[in-house]
C-alpha positions in Angstrom: -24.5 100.1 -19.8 -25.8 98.3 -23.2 -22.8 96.2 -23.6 -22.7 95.4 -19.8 -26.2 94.4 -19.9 -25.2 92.6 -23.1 -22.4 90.0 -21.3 -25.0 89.5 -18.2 -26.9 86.9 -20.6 -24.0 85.4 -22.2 -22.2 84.8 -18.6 -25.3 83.2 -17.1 -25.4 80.9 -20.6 -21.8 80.0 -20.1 -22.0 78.9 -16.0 -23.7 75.4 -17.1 -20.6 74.6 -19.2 -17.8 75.8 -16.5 -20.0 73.7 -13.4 -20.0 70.6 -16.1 -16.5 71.0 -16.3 -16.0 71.9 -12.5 -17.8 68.3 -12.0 -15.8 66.4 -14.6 -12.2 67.8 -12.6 -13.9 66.6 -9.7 -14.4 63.2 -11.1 -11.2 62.8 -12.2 -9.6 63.9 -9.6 -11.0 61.4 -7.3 -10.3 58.4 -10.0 -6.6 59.4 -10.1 -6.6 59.4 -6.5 -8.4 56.2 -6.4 -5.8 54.6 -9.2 -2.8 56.1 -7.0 -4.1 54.7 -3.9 -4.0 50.8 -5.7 -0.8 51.3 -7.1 1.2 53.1 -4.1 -0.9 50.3 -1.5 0.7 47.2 -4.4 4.4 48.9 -4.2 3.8 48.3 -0.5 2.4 45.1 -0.4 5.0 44.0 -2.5 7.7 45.2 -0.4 6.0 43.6 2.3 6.2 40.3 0.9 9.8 40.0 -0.2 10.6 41.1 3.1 8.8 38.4 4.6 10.5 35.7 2.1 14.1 36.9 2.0 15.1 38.7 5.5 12.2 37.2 8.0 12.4 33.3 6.6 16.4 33.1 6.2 16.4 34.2 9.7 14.2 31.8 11.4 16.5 29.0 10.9 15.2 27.8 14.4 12.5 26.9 12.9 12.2 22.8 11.3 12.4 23.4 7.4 8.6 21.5 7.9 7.3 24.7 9.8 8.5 27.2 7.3 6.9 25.4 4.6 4.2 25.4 6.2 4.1 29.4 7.8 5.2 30.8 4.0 3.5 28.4 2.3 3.2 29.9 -1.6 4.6 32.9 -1.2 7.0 33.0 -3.5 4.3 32.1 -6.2 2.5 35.1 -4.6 5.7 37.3 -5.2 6.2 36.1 -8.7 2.7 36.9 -9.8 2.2 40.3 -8.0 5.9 41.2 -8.8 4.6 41.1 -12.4 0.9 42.3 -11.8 2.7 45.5 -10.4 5.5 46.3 -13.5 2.4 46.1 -15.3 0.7 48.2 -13.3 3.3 51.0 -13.4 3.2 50.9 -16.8 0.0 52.2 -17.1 1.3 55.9 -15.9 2.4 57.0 -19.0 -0.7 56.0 -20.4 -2.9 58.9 -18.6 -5.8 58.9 -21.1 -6.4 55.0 -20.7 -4.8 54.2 -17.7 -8.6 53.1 -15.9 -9.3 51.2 -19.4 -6.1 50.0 -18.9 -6.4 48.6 -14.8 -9.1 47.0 -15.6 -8.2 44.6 -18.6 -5.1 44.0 -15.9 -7.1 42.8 -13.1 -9.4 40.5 -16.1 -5.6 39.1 -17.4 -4.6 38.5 -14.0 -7.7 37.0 -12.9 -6.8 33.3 -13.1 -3.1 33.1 -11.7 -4.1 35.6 -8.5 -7.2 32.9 -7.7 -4.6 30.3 -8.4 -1.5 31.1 -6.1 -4.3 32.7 -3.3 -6.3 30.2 -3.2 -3.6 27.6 -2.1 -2.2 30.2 0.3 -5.9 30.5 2.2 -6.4 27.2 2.1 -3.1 26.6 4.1 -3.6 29.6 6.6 -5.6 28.0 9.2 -3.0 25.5 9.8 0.1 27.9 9.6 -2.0 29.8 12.6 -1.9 26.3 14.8 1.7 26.6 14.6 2.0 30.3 16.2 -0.1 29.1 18.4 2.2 26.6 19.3 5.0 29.0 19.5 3.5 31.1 21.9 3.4 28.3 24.5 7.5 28.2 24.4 8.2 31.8 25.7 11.8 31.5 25.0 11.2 30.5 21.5 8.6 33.0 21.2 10.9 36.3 22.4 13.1 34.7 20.0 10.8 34.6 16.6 9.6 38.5 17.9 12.7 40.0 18.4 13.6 38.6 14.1 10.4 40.1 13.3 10.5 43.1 15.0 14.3 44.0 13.7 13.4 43.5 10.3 9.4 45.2 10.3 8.7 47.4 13.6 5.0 47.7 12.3 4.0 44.3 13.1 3.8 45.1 16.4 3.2 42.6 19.0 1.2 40.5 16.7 4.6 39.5 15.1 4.1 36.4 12.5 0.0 36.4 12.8 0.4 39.8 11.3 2.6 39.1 8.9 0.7 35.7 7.9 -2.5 37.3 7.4 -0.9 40.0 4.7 -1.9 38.4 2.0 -5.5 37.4 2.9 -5.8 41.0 3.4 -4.7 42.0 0.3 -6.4 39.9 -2.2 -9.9 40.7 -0.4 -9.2 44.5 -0.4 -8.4 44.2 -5.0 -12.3 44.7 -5.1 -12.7 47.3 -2.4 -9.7 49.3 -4.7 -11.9 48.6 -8.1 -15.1 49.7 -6.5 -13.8 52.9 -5.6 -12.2 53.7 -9.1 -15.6 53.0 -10.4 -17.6 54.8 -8.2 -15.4 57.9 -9.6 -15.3 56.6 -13.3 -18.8 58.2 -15.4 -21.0 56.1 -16.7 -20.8 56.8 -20.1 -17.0 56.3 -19.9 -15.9 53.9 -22.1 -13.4 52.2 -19.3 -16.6 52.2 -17.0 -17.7 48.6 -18.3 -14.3 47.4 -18.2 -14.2 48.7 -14.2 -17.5 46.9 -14.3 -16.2 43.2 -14.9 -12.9 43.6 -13.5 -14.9 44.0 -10.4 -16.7 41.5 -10.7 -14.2 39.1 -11.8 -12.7 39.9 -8.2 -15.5 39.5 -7.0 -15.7 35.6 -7.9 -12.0 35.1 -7.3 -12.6 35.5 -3.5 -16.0 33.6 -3.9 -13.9 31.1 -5.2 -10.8 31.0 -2.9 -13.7 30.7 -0.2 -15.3 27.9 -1.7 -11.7 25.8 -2.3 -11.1 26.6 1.4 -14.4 25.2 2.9 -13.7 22.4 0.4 -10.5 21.8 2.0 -11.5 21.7 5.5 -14.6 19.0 4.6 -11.3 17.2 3.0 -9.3 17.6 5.9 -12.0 16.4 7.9 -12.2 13.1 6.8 -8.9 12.1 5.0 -7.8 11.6 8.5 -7.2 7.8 9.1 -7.4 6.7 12.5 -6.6 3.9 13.9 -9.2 3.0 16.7 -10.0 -0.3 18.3 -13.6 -2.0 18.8 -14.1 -0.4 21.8 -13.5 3.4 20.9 -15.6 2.4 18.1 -18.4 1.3 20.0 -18.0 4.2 22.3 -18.5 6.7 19.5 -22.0 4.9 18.6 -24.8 7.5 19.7 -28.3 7.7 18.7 -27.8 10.4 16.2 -25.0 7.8 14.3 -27.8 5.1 14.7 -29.8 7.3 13.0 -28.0 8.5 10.1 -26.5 4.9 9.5 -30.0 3.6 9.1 -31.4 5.5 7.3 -28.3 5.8 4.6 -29.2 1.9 4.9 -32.8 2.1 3.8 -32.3 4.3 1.3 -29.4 1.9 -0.2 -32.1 -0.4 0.3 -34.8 1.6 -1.7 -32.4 2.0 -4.9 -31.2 -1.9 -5.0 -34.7 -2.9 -5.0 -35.8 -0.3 -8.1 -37.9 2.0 -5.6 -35.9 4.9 -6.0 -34.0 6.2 -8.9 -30.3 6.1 -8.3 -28.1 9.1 -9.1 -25.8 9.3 -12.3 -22.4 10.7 -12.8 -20.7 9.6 -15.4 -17.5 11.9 -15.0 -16.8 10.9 -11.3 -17.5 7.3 -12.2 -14.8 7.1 -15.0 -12.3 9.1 -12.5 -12.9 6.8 -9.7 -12.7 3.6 -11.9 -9.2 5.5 -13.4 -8.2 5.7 -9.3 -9.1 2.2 -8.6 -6.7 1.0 -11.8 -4.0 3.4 -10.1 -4.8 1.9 -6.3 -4.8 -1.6 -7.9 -1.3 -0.8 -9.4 0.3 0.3 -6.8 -0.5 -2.5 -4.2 0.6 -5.1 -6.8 3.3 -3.9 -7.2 4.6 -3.0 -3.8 3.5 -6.3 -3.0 5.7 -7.6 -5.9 8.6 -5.7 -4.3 8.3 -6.9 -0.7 8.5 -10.5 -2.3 11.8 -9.1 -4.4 13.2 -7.8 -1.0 12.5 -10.8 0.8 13.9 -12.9 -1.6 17.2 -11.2 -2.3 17.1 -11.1 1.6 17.3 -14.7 1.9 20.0 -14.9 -0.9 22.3 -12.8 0.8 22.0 -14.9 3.9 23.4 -18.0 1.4 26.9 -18.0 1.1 27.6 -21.1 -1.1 31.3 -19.9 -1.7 32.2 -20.4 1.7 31.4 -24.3 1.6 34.1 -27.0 1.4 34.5 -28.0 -2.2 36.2 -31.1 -3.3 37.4 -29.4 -6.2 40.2 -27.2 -5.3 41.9 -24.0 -7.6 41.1 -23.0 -10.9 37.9 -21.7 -11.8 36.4 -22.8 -8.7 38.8 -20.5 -6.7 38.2 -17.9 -8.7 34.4 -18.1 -8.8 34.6 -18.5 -5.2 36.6 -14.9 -5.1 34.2 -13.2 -7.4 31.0 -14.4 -5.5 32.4 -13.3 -2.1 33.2 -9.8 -4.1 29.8 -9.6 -4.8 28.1 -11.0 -1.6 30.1 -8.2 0.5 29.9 -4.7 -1.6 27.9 -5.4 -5.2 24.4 -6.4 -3.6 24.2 -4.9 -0.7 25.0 -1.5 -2.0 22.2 -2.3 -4.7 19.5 -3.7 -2.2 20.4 -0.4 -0.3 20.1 2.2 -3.3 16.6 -0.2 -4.2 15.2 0.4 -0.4 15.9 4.5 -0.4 15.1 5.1 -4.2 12.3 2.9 -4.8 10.7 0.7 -2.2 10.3 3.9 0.4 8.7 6.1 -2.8 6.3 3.5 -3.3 5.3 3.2 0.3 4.9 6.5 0.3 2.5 6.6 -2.8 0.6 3.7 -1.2 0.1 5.7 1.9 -0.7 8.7 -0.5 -3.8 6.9 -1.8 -5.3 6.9 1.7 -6.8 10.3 1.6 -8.3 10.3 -1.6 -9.9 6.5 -0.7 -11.5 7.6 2.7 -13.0 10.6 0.6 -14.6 8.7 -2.6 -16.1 5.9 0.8 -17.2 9.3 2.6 -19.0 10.3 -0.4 -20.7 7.2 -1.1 -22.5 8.1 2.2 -23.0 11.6 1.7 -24.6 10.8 -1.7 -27.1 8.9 0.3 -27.9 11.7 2.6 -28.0 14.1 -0.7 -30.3 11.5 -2.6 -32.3 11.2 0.5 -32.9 15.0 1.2 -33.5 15.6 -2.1 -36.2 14.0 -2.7 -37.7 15.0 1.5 -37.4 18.5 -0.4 -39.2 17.6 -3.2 -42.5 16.4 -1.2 -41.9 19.0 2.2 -40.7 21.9 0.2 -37.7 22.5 3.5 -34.8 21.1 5.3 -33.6 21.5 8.7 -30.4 23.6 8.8 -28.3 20.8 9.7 -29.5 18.9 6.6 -28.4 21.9 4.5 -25.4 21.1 6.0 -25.4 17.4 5.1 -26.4 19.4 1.6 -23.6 21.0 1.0 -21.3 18.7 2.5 -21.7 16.2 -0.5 -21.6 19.0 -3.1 -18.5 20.4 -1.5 -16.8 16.7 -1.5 -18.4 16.0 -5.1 -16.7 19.3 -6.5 -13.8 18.7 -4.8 -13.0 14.9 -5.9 -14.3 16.0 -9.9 -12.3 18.9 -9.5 -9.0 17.6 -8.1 -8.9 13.5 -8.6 -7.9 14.0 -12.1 -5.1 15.7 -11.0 -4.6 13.3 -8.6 -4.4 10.2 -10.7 -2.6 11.7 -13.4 0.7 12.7 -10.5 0.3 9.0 -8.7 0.7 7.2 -12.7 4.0 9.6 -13.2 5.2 8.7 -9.4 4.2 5.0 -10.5 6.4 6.0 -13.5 9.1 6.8 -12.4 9.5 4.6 -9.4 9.4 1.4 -12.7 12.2 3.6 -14.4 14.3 4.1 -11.6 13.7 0.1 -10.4 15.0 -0.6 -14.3 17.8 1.7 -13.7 19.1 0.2 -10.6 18.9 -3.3 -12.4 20.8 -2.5 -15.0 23.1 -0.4 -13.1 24.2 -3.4 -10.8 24.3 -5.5 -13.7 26.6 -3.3 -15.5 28.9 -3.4 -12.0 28.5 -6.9 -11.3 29.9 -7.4 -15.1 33.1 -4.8 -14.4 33.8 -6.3 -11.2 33.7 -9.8 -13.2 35.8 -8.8 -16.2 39.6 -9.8 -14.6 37.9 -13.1 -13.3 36.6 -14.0 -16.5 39.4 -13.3 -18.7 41.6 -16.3 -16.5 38.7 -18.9 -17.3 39.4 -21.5 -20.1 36.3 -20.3 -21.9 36.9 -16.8 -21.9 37.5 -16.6 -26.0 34.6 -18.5 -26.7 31.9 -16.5 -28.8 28.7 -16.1 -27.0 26.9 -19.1 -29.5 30.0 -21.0 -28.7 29.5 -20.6 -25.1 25.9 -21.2 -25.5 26.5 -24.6 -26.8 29.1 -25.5 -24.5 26.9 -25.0 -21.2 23.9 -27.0 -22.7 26.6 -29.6 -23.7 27.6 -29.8 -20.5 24.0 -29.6 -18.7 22.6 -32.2 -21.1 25.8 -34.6 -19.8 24.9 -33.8 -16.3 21.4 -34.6 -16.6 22.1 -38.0 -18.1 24.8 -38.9 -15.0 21.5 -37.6 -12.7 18.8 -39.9 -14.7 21.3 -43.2 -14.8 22.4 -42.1 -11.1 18.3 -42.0 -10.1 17.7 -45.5 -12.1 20.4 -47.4 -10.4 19.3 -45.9 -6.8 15.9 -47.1 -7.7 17.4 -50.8 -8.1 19.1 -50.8 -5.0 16.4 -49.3 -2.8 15.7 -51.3 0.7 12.0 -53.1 0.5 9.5 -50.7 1.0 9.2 -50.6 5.1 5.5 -51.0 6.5 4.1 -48.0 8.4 2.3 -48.8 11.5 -0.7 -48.2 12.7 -1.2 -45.5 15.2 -2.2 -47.2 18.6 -5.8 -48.0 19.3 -6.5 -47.5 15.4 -7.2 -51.1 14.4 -11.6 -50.8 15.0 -10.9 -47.7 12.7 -9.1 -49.6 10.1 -11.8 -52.7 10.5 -14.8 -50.0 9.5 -12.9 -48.7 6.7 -11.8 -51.7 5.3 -15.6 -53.2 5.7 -16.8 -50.3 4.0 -14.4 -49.3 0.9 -12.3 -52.8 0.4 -8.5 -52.6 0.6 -8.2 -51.0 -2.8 -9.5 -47.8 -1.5 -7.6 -47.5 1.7 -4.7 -45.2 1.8 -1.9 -44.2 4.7 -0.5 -40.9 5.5 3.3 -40.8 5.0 4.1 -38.0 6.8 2.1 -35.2 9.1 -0.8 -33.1 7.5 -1.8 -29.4 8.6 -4.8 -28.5 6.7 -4.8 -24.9 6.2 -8.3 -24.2 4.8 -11.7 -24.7 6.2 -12.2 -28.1 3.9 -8.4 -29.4 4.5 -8.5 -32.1 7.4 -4.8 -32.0 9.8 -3.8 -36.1 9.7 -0.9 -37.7 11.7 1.5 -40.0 10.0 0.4 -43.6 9.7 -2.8 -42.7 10.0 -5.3 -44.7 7.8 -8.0 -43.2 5.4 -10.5 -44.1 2.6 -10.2 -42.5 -0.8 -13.4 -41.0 -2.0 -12.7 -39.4 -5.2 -9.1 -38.9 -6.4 -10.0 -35.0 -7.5 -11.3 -31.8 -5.8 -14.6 -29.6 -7.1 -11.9 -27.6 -9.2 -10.9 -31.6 -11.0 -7.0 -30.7 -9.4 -6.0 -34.3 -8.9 -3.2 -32.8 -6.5 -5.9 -33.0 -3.6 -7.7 -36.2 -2.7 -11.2 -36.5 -1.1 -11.0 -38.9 1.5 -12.7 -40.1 4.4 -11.0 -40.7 7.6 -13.9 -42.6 9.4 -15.1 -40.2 11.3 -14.4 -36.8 9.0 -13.9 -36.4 5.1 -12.4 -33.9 3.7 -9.2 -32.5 1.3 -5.3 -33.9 1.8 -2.7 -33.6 -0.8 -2.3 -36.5 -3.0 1.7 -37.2 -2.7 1.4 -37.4 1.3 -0.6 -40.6 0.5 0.3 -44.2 -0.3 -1.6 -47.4 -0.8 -1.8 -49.0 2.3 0.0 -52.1 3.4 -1.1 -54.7 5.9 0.6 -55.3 9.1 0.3 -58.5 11.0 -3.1 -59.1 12.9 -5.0 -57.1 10.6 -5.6 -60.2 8.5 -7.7 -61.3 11.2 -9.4 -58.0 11.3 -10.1 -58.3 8.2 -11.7 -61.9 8.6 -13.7 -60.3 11.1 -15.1 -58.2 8.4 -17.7 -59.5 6.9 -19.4 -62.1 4.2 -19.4 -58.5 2.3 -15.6 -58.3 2.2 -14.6 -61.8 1.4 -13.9 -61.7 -2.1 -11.7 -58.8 -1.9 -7.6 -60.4 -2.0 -5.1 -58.0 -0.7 -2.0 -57.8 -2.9 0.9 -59.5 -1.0 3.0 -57.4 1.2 6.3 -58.0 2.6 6.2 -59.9 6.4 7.5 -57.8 8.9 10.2 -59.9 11.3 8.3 -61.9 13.9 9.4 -60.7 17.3 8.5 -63.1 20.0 7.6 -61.7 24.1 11.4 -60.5 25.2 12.2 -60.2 29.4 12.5 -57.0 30.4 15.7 -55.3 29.5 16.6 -56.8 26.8 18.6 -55.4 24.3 17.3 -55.1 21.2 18.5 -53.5 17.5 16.2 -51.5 15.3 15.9 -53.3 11.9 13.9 -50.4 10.2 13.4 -47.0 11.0 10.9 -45.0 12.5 9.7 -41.4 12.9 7.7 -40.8 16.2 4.4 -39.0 15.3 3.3 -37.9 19.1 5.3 -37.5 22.4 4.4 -41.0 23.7 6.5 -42.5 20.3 10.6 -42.5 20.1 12.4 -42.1 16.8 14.7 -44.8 15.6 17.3 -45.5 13.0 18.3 -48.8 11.1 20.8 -50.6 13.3 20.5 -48.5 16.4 20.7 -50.9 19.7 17.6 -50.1 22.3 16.5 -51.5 25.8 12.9 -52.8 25.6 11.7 -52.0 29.1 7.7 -54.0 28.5 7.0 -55.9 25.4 3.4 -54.6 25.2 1.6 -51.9 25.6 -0.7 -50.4 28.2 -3.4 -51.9 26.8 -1.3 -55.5 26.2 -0.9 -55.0 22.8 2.1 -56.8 21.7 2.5 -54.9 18.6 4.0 -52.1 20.4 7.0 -52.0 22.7 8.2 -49.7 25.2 12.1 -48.8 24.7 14.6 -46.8 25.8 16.7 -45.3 23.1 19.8 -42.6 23.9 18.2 -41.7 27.2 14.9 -41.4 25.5 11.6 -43.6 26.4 8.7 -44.1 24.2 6.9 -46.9 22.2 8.0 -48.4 18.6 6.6 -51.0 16.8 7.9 -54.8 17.9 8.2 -55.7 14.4 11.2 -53.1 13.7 13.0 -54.6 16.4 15.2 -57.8 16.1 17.7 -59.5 18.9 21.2 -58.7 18.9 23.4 -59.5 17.2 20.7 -58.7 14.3 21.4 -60.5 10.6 22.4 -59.4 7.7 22.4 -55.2 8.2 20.0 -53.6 6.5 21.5 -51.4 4.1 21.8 -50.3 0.6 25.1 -49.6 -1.6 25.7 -48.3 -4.8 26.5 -50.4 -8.1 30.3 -50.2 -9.1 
C-alpha cells in the first residue's frame, strides 16, 4: 500500500513530460506530412510537365509552329528549373533532422530563376487562351486536339489544353500555400521556423511580382499596338472625355514651359531613352543607306555595257566582255540575293522592332503629365477619383516597365545592329573573293598579268594621264570649231516684259533661260526656256553662288546659275530699247551676231531651217539645222513677223523667221573636226 501510494505522485509528476512529448509527435507528424505532400505534389507536377512538352506538343503537328510557341510558351525553361528544384528536393530525405531547415533555404536559392521562367509564362497566358478559343470554333480541329490530349492525360477531362495551360499558374501560386502549412506545423522556437518564415515570404513576393510584370505587360500591350487609321476614324474617336484629357495634359505642358510648375526628373530613364534614340537614329540611317545600295546595284545590273558593239574586236576586250557577262548573270545576283535575305530583311525587321518601344516612351510622355498633374490635385485635395488612380498607376506601371526592360532592349537592338554590319562585311568580301576566282583564268591571258601590283599601278595612271590629255586637246579643238553661238528667242508676246526689265536693270543684268526650270522648293521659281530675267544678286542667303536671285518681272526668286546665260539681242528689240528711256541711253549693248533677214514669204513656201530650235510649249515645233519646212503664214496671230507658222514632218507649230532661210540655203551650217 506504501509503495503503491508512493508511485501515485511520481506518475502524476511524469504525465506533463509524456503529453509534451505526445504534442511534439503530433507536430511532427503533421510537418512530415506537410513536407511529403510538397514533394509527392512536385514529382507530379513534374511529370505533368514533360508530358505536356514531349508527348502532347510532338503530337500537335496540326498546329502552325507559331501556335505552339505561343500555347507552350517557356516551358521547357520551366522543366529545366523545376527538374532541378525537385533532385534537390529529394535530396533532403536523407537528411531527416534538417530536412524543413533544409526546404526552406531551397525555396530562398530558387527564388530568383522560379520568378524568372514564371513570370514570362503568365505574362504569355492570356494570349495562348485566345488561341483555344479559337480552336474551339473549328469543331473538327477541335475533336482533333481532344482526342491527342485525352490519349496521352485522361484527367484533363473536357477542359483539354485550358487545363493543361493553366498547370503551371496553378503550381507556382500553390509553393506558398505548401510553405504555410509546413510552418504552421514547424514550433516556434525551432530553429528551421525563421527559415520557413522567409521562404514564405519570399514566395510570397515572387507571385506579387509575376503579377505586377503581367499587368505591366498588358498596359504594354495596350499601346505598342500601331494602327494605321485615317483622318476620319481619327476624328470619329474624338469624344469629350479625349477633349478633356488632351487639354488638360496641354495646360499642364503649358504650366511647366512657363516655370509655374516644377517639372519631374529622372535621370536614369533619360539617359536610356537618349541611348534608344542613338540606337533608333542608327538604324534608320542605315537602312536608308542600304535602300540607296540596293537601288543602286539595281540600276547596275540593268547596264550591260559588254553587250554593246565595240570597235575593237578580240583580245582583252573579248575576254573582258566574257568575264563581265559571267558576273552580270550568276556573281551579283546571287550576292544582291544572299544581301536581301541576310541583311536588308533583318534590318527591316529591327526597324519595325523599334515601333513598340517608341509608341511606349510617346505614351509615357502623356501619362507623366497626367501623374505630374494628379500629384499635385492630391497634394491640395488629399483624394483622387478611382479612375485617376488608374491614370496613377498606369504611368508607374509604364515607368517601371520602360526602366526595367529598355536597357535590355537597347543593348539586343546594338548586337542585331552588330551583326547585321558584320554579316554586310562578310557578304562583301565573300563576293569579292568570288568575283576574283571567277576572274583568275581571264586574267592570267591579259598582257599585264605578270606585272607587280606597283607596276600595274603605274601603268593604268600612265595610261589614264594619256587619255586625259587626248580628252583636253580633243575639248580645245571642239571649242575652235564650235558654230556661232545661236540667239534664243523670245517667247511670244514677251517683248513689254523685256522693255521693263531692260529700263529697269540695263542690259548687263539681263539673263535668258537656256533650257526649262522646275523649281522644287517654296523660293525656287519654274521658268520656260528663252524666257528673259534680271539678275538681282549672283548668290543665295547661304552665299552658294550655284543659285541666282533674279527677278523675272513679275516674281523673283531662286534658279540655278548654269541654266542662265547673258542675254543676246534679237532684231526689233533695238527699238525697244530706244523706247526705253533718257534713263537707259548710255547703256551700249555688246555686239551680237545678226540673225539672217527673212523677208514676208507666200504661203507654202518651202523653207530650210538654218539653226535649230527646241519647242518650249505645244504651240512651238522643234527643228534641226538643214531640215526643209513649209511656212503656212509668215506671222503670227497677232502679225508679228518674228514668228512663222510651219509645217515640219507632219507637225504644225511656230519657229522663229530668223532660223529660216530659202532653199537652196548657203553654205550649210556645220562644224568638222581639225585633221
Amino acid at each position: 500500500m506504501a509503495d503503491r501510494e508512493a508511485d501515485e505522485p511520481s506518475s502524476r509528476t511524469g504525465s506533463p513530460d509524456r503529453e509534451s512529448q505526445v504534442s511534439e509527435d503530433r507536430w511532427s507528424l503533421h510537418q512530415r506530412l506537410a513536407v511529403r505532400e510538397l514533394i509527392d505534389t512536385e514529382v507530379s507536377y513534374v511529370h505533368l510537365l514533360r508530358l505536356c512538352a514531349l508527348d502532347i506538343r510532338s503530337r500537335l503537328q496540326q498546329l502552325p509552329q507559331g501556335d505552339l510557341d505561343v500555347l507552350f510558351s517557356n516551358i521547357d525553361d520551366i522543366i529545366k528549373v523545376n527538374s532541378k528544384f525537385l533532385q534537390d528536393l529529394q535530396e533532403t530525405d536523407s537528411k531527416e533532422e534538417e530536412q524543413v531547415q533544409l526546404i526552406g533555404n531551397l525555396f530562398l536559392e530558387f527564388q530568383e530563376e522560379l520568378e524568372r521562367v514564371y513570370k514570362f509564362y503568365c505574362a504569355n497566358y492570356d494570349q495562348a487562351l485566345l488561341l483555344v478559343e479559337s480552336y474551339r470554333r473549328e469543331p473538327e480541329l477541335q475533336r482533333e486536339i481532344q482526342g491527342i490530349i485525352e490519349s496521352v492525360m485522361p484527367q484533363a477531362g473536357p477542359s483539354g489544353l485550358s487545363f493543361l495551360l493553366v498547370i503551371p499558374l496553378q503550381r507556382i501560386t500553390k509553393y506558398p500555400l505548401l510553405l504555410q502549412k509546413i510552418l504552421e506545423n514547424t514550433l516556434p522556437d525551432a530553429s528551421a521556423y525563421p527559415v520557413l518564415q522567409r521562404a514564405a515570404s519570399a514566395l510570397q513576393d515572387v507571385n506579387t511580382n509575376i503579377n505586377e510584370y503581367k499587368r505591366r505587360k498588358e498596359v504594354a500591350s495596350k499601346y505598342t499596338k500601331v494602327e494605321q487609321l485615317s483622318l476620319r476614324e481619327r476624328l470619329a474617336r474624338i469624344n469629350t472625355h479625349t477633349l478633356s484629357k488632351k487639354t488638360n495634359r496641354l495646360s499642364h505642358l503649358l504650366k511647366q514651359e512657363a516655370g509655374l510648375v516644377p517639372r519631374t526628373e529622372d535621370k536614369e530613364f533619360d539617359n536610356l531613352e537618349e541611348r534608344f534614340h542613338w540606337v533608333s537614329l542608327c538604324v534608320t540611317e542605315l537602312k536608308n543607306n542600304m535602300a540607296v545600295y540596293l537601288d543602286n546595284m539595281e540600276a547596275f545590273l540593268r547596264f550591260w555595257p559588254q553587250e554593246c558593239v565595240l570597235d575593237i574586236c578580240g583580245g582583252p576586250v573579248l575576254q573582258y566582255c566574257n568575264l563581265a557577262r559571267d558576273l552580270q548573270l550568276q556573281a551579283f545576283p546571287e550576292f544582291k540575293q544572299r544581301l536581301e535575305g541576310l541583311v536588308w530583311q533583318p534590318l527591316c525587321s529591327l526597324a519595325k522592332a523599334l515601333g513598340g518601344p517608341q509608341n511606349l516612351i510617346k505614351k509615357r510622355l502623356d501619362k507623366l503629365l497626367d501623374f505630374e498633374r494628379l500629384e499635385e490635385k492630391q497634394l491640395e485635395e488629399g483624394s483622387m477619383t478611382y479612375e485617376e488612380k488608374e491614370a496613377w498607376h498606369t504611368y508607374q506601371a509604364l515607368n517601371s516597365l520602360l526602366v526595367a526592360e529598355l536597357p535590355q532592349f537597347n543593348q539586343l537592338a546594338v548586337q542585331w545592329l552588330g551583326q547585321i554590319l558584320c554579316t554586310f562585311m562578310a557578304l562583301q568580301r565573300d563576293f569579292a573573293k568570288q568575283a576574283l576566282q571567277r576572274a583568275e583564268g581571264t586574267l592570267a591571258q591579259l598582257p599585264h598579268h605578270q606585272l607587280s601590283e606597283p607596276a600595274f599601278r603605274k601603268l593604268v595612271e600612265d595610261a589614264l594621264g594619256q587619255a586625259g590629255h587626248q580628252l583636253c586637246s580633243f575639248q580645245e579643238n571642239f571649242k575652235k570649231v564650235l558654230p556661232p553661238p545661236t540667239i534664243q528667242p523670245l517667247l511670244p508676246g514677251a517683248e513689254r516684259q523685256v522693255q521693263a526689265l531692260l529700263s529697269r536693270y540695263g542690259p548687263e543684268k539681263l539673263y535668258q533661260v537656256t533650257s526649262n526650270i522646275r523649281g522644287s522648293g517654296t523660293l525656287d521659281l519654274t521658268l520656260l526656256q528663252g524666257q528673259v530675267v534680271a539678275l538681282l544678286q549672283n548668290k543665295d542667303t547661304k552665299g552658294n553662288s550655284s543659285r541666282w536671285l533674279v527677278d523675272t518681272g513679275g516674281h523673283r526668286g531662286y534658279v540655278p546659275a548654269g541654266r542662265l546665260e547673258q542675254y543676246r539681242v534679237v532684231p526689233g528689240e533695238e527699238k525697244l530699247r530706244g523706247q526705253a528711256g533718257p534713263h537707259e541711253s548710255f547703256r551700249h549693248l555688246s555686239p551680237e551676231p545678226t540673225p539672217v533677214p527673212v523677208p514676208s514669204v507666200p504661203t507654202g513656201t518651202q523653207m530650210v531651217a538654218v539653226y535649230p530650235f527646241v519647242a518650249r510649249s505645244s504651240h512651238e515645233v522643234s527643228l534641226q539645222a538643214g531640215q526643209s519646212v513649209t511656212v503656212l503664214e509668215a506671222q503670227d496671230k497677232k502679225g508679228n513677223p518674228e514668228w512663222s507658222l510651219v509645217e515640219v514632218n507632219g507637225q504644225r507649230g511656230y519657229v522663229p523667221s530668223s532660223f529660216l532661210a530659202r532653199a537652196p540655203s548657203p553654205a550649210p551650217w556645220g562644224w568638222s573636226l581639225p585633221s
